[in-house]
Each structure stands twice: as structure tokens, then as C-alpha cells.
Legacy VTK file of the C-alpha trace (Angstrom):
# vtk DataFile Version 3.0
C-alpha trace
ASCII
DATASET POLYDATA
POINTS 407 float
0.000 0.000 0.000
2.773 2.585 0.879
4.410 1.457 -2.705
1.038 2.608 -4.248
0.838 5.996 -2.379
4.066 7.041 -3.507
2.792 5.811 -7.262
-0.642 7.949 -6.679
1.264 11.363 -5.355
4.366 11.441 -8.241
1.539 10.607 -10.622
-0.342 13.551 -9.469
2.114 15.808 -8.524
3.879 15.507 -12.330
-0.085 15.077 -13.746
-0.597 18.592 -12.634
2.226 19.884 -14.945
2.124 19.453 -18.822
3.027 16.029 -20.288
2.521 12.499 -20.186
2.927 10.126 -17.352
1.980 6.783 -16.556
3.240 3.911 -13.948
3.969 0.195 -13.758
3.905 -2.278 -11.189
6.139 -5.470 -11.456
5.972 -8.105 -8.613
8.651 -11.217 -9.434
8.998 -14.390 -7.378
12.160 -16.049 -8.477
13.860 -19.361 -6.866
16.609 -21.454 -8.252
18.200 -25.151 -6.689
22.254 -24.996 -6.803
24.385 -27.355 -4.887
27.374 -27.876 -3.054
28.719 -30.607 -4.734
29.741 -31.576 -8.065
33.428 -30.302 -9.297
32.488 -26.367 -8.515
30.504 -26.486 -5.461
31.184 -25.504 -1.986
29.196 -24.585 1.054
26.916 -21.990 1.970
29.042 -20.913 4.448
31.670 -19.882 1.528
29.542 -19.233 -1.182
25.602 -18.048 -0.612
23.477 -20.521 -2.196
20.436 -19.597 -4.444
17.704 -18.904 -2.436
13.577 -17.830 -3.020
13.665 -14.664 -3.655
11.048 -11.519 -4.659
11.370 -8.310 -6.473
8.989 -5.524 -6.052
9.356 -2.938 -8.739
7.422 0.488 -9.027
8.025 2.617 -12.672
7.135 5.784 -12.958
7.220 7.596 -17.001
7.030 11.058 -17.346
7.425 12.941 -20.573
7.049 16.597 -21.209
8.489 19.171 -23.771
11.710 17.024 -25.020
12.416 15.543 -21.161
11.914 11.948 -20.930
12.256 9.714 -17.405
11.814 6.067 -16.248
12.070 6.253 -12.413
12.244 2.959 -10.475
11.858 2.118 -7.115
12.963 -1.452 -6.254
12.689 -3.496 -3.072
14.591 -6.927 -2.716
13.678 -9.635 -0.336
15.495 -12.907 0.368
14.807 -15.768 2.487
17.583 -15.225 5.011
18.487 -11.613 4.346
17.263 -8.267 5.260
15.141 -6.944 2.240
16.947 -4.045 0.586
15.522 -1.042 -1.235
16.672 1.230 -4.477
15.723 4.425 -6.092
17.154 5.044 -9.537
16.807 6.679 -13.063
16.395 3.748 -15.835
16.134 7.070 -18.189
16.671 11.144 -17.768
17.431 12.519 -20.808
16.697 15.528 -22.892
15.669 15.698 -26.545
16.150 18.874 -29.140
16.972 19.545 -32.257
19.237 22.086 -34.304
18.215 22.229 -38.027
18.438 18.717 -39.144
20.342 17.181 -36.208
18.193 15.322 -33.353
20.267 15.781 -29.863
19.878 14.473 -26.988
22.191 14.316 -23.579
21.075 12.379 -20.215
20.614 8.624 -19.316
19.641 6.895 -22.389
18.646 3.363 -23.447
20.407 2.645 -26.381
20.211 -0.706 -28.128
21.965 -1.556 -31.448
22.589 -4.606 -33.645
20.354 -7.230 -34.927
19.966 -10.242 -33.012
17.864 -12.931 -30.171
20.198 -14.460 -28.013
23.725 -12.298 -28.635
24.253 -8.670 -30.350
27.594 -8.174 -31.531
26.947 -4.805 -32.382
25.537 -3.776 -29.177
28.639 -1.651 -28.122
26.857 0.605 -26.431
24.017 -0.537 -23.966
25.845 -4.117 -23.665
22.313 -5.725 -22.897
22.485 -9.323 -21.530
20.406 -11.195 -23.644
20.063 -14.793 -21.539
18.776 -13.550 -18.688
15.751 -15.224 -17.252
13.823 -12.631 -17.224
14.475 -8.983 -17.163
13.437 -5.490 -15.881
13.288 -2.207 -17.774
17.200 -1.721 -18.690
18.939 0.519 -16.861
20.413 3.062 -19.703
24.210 4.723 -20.087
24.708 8.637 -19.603
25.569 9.527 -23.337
25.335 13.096 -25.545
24.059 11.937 -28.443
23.855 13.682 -32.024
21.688 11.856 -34.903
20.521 12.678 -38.535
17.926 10.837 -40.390
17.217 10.777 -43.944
14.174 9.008 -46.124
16.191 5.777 -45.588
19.300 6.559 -43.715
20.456 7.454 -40.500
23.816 8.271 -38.879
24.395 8.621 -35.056
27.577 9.050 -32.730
27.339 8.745 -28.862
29.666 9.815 -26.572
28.965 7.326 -23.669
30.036 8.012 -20.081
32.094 11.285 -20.845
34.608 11.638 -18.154
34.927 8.102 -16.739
37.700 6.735 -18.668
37.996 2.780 -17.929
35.480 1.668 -15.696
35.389 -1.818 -13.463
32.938 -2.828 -16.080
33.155 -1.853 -20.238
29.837 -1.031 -20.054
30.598 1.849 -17.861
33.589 2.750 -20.297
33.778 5.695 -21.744
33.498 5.296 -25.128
32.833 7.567 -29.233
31.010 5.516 -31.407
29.764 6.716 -34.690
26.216 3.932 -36.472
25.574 4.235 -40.050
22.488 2.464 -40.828
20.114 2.339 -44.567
17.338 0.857 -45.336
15.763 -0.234 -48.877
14.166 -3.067 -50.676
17.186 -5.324 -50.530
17.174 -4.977 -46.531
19.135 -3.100 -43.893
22.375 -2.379 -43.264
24.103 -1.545 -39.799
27.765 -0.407 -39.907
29.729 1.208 -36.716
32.761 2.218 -35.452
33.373 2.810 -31.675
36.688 3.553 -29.519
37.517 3.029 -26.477
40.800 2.578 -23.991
39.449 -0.764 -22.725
38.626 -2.422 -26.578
40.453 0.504 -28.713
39.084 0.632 -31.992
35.831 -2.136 -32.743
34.549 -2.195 -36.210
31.248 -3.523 -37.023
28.480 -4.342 -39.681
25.157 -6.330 -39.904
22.355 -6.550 -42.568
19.116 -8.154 -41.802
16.194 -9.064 -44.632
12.744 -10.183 -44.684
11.792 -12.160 -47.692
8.130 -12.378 -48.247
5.211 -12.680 -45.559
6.853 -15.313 -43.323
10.740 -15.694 -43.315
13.575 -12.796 -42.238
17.496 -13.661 -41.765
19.814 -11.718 -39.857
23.712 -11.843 -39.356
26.377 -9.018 -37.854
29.804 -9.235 -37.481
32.368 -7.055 -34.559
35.994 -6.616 -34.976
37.711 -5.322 -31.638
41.467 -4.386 -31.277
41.756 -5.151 -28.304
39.917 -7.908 -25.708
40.614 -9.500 -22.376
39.235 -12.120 -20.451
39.209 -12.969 -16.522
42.287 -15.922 -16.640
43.027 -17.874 -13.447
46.663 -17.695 -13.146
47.190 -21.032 -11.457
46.379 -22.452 -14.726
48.880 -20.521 -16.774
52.095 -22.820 -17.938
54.612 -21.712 -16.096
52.448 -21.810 -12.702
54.136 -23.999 -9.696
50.899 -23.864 -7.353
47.614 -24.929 -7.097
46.224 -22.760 -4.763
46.212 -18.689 -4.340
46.397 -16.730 -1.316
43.712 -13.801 -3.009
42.155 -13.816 -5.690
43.995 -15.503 -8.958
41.865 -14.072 -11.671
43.491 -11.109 -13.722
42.178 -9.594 -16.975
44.893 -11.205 -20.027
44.467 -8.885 -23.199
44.844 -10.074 -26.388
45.103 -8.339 -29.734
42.337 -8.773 -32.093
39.053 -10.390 -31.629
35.930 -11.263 -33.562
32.170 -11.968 -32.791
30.111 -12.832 -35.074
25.596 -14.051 -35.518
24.052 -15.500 -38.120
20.203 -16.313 -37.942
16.545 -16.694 -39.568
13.078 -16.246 -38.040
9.897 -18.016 -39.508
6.398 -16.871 -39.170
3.195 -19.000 -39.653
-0.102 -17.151 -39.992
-1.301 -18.219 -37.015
1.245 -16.620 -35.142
3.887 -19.222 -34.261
7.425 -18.983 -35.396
10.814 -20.819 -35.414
14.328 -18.846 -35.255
17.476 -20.123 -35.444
20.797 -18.587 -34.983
24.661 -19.317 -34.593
27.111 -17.253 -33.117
30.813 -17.154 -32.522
32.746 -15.271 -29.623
36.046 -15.069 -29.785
36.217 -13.045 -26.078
34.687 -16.255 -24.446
36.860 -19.008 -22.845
38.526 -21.394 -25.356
37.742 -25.105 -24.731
41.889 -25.594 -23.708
41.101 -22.416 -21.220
37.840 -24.792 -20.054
40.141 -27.792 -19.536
43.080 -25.791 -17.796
40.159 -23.972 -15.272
38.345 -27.652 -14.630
42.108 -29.438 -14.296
43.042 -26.880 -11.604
39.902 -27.735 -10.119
39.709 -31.207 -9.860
43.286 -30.837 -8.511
42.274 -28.556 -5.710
39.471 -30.906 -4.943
42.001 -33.597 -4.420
43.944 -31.520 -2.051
40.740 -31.217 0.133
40.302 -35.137 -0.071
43.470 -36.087 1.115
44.190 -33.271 3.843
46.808 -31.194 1.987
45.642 -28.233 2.484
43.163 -26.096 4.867
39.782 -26.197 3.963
39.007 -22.952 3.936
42.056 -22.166 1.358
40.586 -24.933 -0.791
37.487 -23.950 -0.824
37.757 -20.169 -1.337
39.924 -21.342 -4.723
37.157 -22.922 -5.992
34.689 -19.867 -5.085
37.135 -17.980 -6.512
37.049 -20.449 -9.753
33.389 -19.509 -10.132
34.097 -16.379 -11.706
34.435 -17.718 -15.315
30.459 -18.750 -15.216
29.728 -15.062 -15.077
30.972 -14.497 -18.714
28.011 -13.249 -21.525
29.320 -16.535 -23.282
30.501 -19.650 -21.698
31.533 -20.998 -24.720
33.011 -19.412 -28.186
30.389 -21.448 -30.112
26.892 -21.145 -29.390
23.705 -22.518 -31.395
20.154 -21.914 -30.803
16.836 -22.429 -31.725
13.321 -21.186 -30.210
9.935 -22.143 -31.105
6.935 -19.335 -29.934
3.355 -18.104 -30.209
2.535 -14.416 -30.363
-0.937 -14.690 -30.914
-3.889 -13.804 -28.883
-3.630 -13.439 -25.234
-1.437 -16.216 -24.854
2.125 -16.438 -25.709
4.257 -19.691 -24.800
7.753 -20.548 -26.180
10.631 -22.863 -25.705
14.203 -22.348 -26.694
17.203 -24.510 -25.997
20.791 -22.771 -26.314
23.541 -25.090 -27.272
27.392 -24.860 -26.870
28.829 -28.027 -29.469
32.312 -27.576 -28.183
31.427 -29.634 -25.420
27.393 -30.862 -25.630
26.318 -28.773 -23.423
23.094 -27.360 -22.649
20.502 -24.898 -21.483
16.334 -25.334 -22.028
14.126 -22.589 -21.114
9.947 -22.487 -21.200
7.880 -19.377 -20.581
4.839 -18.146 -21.382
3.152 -14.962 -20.748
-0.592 -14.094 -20.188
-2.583 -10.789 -21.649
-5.315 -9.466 -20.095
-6.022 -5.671 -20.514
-3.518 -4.011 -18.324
-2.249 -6.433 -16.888
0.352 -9.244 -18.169
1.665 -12.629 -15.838
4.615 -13.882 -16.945
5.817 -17.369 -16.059
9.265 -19.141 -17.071
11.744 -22.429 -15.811
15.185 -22.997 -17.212
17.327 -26.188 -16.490
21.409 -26.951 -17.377
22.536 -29.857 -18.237
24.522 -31.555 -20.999
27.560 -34.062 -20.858
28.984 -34.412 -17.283
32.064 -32.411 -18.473
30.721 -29.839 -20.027
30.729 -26.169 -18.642
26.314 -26.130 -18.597
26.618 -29.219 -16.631
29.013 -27.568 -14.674
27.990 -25.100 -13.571
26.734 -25.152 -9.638
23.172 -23.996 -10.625
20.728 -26.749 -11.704
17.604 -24.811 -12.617
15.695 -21.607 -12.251
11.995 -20.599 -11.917
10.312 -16.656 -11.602
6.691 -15.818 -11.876
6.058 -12.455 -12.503
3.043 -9.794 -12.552
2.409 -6.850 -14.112
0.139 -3.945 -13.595
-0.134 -0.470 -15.998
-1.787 2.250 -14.715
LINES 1 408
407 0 1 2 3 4 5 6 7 8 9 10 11 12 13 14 15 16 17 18 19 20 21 22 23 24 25 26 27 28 29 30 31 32 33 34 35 36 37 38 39 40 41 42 43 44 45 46 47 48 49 50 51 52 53 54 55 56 57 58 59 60 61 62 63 64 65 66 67 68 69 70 71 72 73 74 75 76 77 78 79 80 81 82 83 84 85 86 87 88 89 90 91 92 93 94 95 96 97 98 99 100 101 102 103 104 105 106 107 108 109 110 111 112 113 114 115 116 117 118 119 120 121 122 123 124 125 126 127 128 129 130 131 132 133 134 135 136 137 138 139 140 141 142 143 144 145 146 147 148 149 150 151 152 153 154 155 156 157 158 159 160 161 162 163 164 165 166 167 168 169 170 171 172 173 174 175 176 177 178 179 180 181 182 183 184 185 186 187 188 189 190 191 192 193 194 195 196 197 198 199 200 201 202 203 204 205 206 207 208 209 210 211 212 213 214 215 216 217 218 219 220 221 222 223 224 225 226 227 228 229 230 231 232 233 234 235 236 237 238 239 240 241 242 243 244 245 246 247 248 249 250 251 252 253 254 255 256 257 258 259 260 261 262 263 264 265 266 267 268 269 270 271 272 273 274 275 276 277 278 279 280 281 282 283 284 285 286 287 288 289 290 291 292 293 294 295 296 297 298 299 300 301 302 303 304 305 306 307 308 309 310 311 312 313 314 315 316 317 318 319 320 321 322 323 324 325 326 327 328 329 330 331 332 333 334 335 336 337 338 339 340 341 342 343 344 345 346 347 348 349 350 351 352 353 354 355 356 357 358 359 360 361 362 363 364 365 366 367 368 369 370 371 372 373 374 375 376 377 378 379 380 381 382 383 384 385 386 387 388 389 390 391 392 393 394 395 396 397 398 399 400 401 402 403 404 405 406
């Protein structure tokens, strides 16, 4: 109820000045079963298991006079933990023009590329695409100048002036420059962006749809410059097998390429298949895979035979754990979904597959229509062979049922 009277007085208070506003109310119940064994696991007491969790979101849109604004309020509750509460701008930005340039400068949602499951070309908002389900992204500061044509546009960004490298690239600053057309033969994407952390990337996509029912896709990034998180016991020249702090350092490499190809059907009735492949060369290797589950295993023997404190042991393999956080476990990635967006109704099932090593992740969700108001439902499970890095990773499956309200 307090949630709602905050909702009811910004409403009114920004209803009494000129513009548009409107609200949204998400609830999300989320739980998840990971364990403690298997060749990454450990305790609770080192590592915080997934627990039932909900989500209670509140967004408030205002627009008025070339200022837009997605405000969220956010409160967290777990089972064990104190529930925790945030205020934030998803958007604040400000829209003009001079002559036939569109600016704009603020907190921005900005979303390039063409793409389901990965976006090479999105260099700029860096959207994770596999989550399990997702709230309204949180945009990037920016000043942003764009032209458009009949069938052209051209747009450069200027992303997080000021900040330089970031702990994350998203938070990079970063100049890009987006060249897109588009015509009878289909459209084209092409980009440039720089910054400190990737140097120069280089990018370009094209995307079609031939007749009433099939479209294909593809995109391709160049990037000077890439890292990725590297364990150092696992390095050649290595003579331990455990770390006093944390082993994992960022190892650059020069020159590195992702790259989607993929095609949507459409029946009539409103189901579809889509299909798409995609390479990235910034993931872990399978050798990198085999060095990181070598170390492990060889840790894990430590702990069996009493070679080492458990606590050391353990906090390695915690520690290990940080290459299941990258956008792509594996450089090779297939996948293939099968939906329904027709009536009030709209199920689908996808299954994301990594060949390198058989591995595998199903998802099934469905979300429900009515009016105002949508429910949203969805369950994902891992698996694939016992070695491979789906398998392997310490979380087994994940479930959310979520509500939304529009007022």
C-alpha cells in the first residue's frame, strides 16, 4: 500500500504539470536449486546458495516538452536476508533539435545490432540477452547527435564522458559513430566505436525479410583489443595450485571477432521458429575450459586427502566460479526457439547449445494478456555431458513468476 501511495502522489504531482505520465507495477517471485557438490561447489558458508527470492518494482514515465524519465523504485527480499531497497533513473534525458540534427544528452537506453540471443553490435548498452527474465534496462549517460534521412540514418554517442575505464566496459567511456540504410534489398548496420578498454571495434550487420513469413539476420564485430578474466594457477609456467587472493586477472589479447548469423519463420497463425549461430572469440577457449576444470579437480584432491586447509581450498574454488559469469561460456553457441505471439497467450521454448562440449541450457515461458495487466511465467534447467561447462555449472535450474500492472 505505501508502494502505491508514492505511485498515486508522483503521478499527481507531475499530472498537474504538462506532459505524459503513466506507472507500472512489477511483482517477481524467483527461486533457483544450486548445490554444493559436483566439481564447482562448496558450502553456503563460503559461497551463498540460491535462495527464493522476490522483487517488487514500481516505474514511474514522465514525458514533457523534449524531457523523458523512467524512475524505479525497487525493493529486494530474500529468504535469510534483510530486504533491501533502491531508487534510480532507468532514463533522464533531454531531446532537441538544431536544423536537421536530433540531440539528446542524459541517461539513455540505447540498443543496437540485430539479433535474439547475442548482439555483436551492441557496443553501447551491452544488454544481456540470456537472462531469465528482465526489468526495464537501466540506460548509459551519453550526448548523443543523430541525422535521419528518407532511408538513412547516422548517429555518434559519446557514452560516459569523463569516466575513462570503468570496473565494467559497459561503464567505459566510449565515441562511437552507427551508419544504418534501409531499402528493398534490406538493412544495413555499420559502426565504429573507440575506447581505452577495446580501442578501436569495427562492425556491420544486414538483416532481410523475404516475403510474408521468413527474415534472416547476421552481424559481425571486430575489436582491437579484448581480455578475459584468466586464473593464473592455470597458466604454464604456474608452480601452485592454490592462491592466497584472488587468482583471476584480466589477459588482453590483440584482435578479436564476434560474429551471428540467424533466420526467423512466421506461420499465420502466429507461431514462429528462429534459429541462430554465433561465434565469440572473447569467451573461454575449450583448452582455457580444460586448464580452469584441471586446476579444479586438482584442488578438490587436495581437500580429499588433507593437503591443504579447507578454507584455502574452498575459497579457490569460489574464486574459480568467476568464469560462469561471462556473456558466453563458450566461443560457439547454437540456438533455436519455437513461440506463439498470438492472442492473449504467448508460450515458447528455446534450448541454447554450446557443441564444443554438448552442453546445454532449455528454457519455457509463457506470458498471459489481459487488458492491463500481463503474468509472466518461465523455468530454465542446465545440463549436458557431465564435463561440459552447462553441466558444470553449480546452478541446476531456475523458476520466476512475474506480474504486471499499468496504470
Amino acid at each position: 500500500m505505501a508502494i502505491l501511495g508514492i505511485a498515486a502522489w508522483i503521478l499527481g504531482a507531475s499530472g498537474a504539470q504538462a506532459g505524459d505520465a503513466g506507472a507500472a507495477l512489477r511483482l517477481t517471485v524467483d527461486d533457483g536449486q544450486s548445490s554444493d557438490g559436483g566439481l564447482y561447489g562448496v558450502p553456503e558458508a563460503v559461497l551463498p546458495a540460491l535462495q527464493t527470492s522476490s522483487q517488487q518494482n514500481l516505474e514511474i514515465n514522465w514525458r514533457n516538452h523534449g524531457l523523458n524519465s523512467t524512475f524505479t523504485l525497487r525493493n529486494r527480499a530474500a529468504k535469510g536476508l534483510q530486504p533491501q531497497q533502491d531508487a534510480f533513473f532507468n532514463e533522464l534525458y533531454f531531446d532537441t533539435s538544431a536544423g536537421k540534427l536530433d540531440l539528446s544528452i542524459g541517461r539513455k537506453i540505447t540498443s543496437w545490432g540485430v539479433g535474439f540471443g547475442f548482439r555483436p553490435l551492441d557496443v553501447i548498452q551491452q544488454e544481456d540477452r540470456r537472462a531469465l527474465y528482465t526489468n526495464t534496462l537501466r540506460g548509459v549517460d551519453q550526448a548523443a547527435m543523430e541525422w535521419f534521412g528518407a532511408s538513412a540514418a547516422v548517429s555518434m554517442v559519446w557514452s560516459n564522458p569523463g569516466r575513462g575505464t570503468e570496473n565494467t566496459p559497459k561503464r567505459d567511456q566510449s565515441i562511437a559513430l552507427k551508419f544504418y540504410h534501409s531499402g528493398e534489398s534490406g538493412d544495413l548496420h555499420a559502426l565504429a566505436r573507440y575506447s581505452d578498454r577495446t580501442e578501436t571495434q569495427l562492425g556491420v550487420g544486414v538483416s532481410q525479410v523475404s516475403g510474408d513469413a521468413l527474415e534472416w539476420h547476421a552481424s559481425a564485430l571486430w575489436q582491437q583489443t579484448a581480455s578475459k578474466p584468466i586464473n593464473r594457477l592455470t597458466l604454464p609456467d604456474s608452480t601452485s595450485l592454490l592462491g592466497a587472493a584472488n587468482p583471476f586477472f584480466d589477459q588482453a589479447t590483440h584482435g578479436a571477432i564476434k560474429a551471428l548469423a540467424g533466420a526467423s519463420w512466421t506461420h499465420s497463425s502466429g507461431w514462429g521458429v528462429l534459429g541462430e549461430i554465433w561465434y565469440d572469440e572473447t569467451a573461454y577457449s575449450d583448452a582455457q575450459w580444460q586448464a580452469l576444470n584441471l586446476l579444479t579437480a586438482q584442488q578438490r584432491d587436495l581437500l580429499a586427502h588433507g593437503r591443504a586447509p579447507a578454507s584455502a581450498v574452498l575459497g579457490n574454488i569460489a574464486y574459480n566460479r568467476q568464469a560462469f559469469l561471462a556473456d558466453n561460456l563458450r566461443q560457439w553457441n547454437a540456438l533455436i526457439r519455437v513461440s506463439r505471439q498470438n492472442g492473449s497467450f504467448e508460450p515458447a521454448l528455446e534450448l541454447l547449445y554450446t557443441p564444443e562440449d554438448q552442453g546445454w541450457v532449455a528454457t519455457a515461458s509463457g506470458v498471459y494478456k489481459l487488458n492491463r495487466q500481463q503474468l509472466e511465467i518461465g523455468l530454465r534447467h542446465f545440463g549436458g555431458d557431465s564435463d561440459s561447462s552447462w553441466s558444470l555449472l553449480p546452478i541446476q535450474w531456475q523458476a520466476f513468476v512475474s506480474w504486471q500492472g499499468n496504470f
